[in-house]
C-alpha positions as CSV (number, residue, x, y, z in Angstrom):
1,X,31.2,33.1,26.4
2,X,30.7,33.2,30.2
3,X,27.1,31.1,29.5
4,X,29.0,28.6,27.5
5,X,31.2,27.7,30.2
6,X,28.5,27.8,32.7
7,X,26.7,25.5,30.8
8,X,29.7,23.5,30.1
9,X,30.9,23.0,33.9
10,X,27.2,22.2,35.0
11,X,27.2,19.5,31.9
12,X,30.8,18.6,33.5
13,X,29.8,18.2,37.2
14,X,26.3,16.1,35.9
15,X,28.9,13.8,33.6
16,X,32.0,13.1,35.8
17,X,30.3,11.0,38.8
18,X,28.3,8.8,36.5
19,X,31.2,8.1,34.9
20,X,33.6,7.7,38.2
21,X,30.3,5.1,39.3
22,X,30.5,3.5,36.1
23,X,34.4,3.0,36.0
24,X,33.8,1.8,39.8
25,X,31.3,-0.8,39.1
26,X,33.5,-2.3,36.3
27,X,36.4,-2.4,38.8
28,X,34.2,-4.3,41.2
29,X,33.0,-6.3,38.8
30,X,36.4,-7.7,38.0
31,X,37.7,-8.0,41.4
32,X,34.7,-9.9,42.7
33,X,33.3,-13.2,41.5
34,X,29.9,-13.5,40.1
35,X,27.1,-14.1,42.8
36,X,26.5,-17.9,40.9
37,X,30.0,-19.1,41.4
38,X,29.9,-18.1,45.2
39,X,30.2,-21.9,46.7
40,X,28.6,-20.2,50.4
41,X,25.9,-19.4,49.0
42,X,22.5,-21.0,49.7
43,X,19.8,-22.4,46.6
């Protein structure tokens, strides 16, 4: 029992940044235009 949960808060602290990153980058992604439809930007 005690190796289960070991394994299951090392699979828990591997999981829950990558999923706080890709939660993030979706929230960015929304909030900030496309880098095409930037009018500053140069060619």
């Amino acid at each position: 029992m005690i190796m289960g949960a070991s394994i299951v808060s090392i699979a828990w602290i591997a999981f829950w940044p990558w999923s706080q990153l890709k939660r993030l980058r979706e929230i960015e992604g929304r909030a900030s235009p496309s880098p095409d439809s930037d009018p500053t930007r140069r060619p």
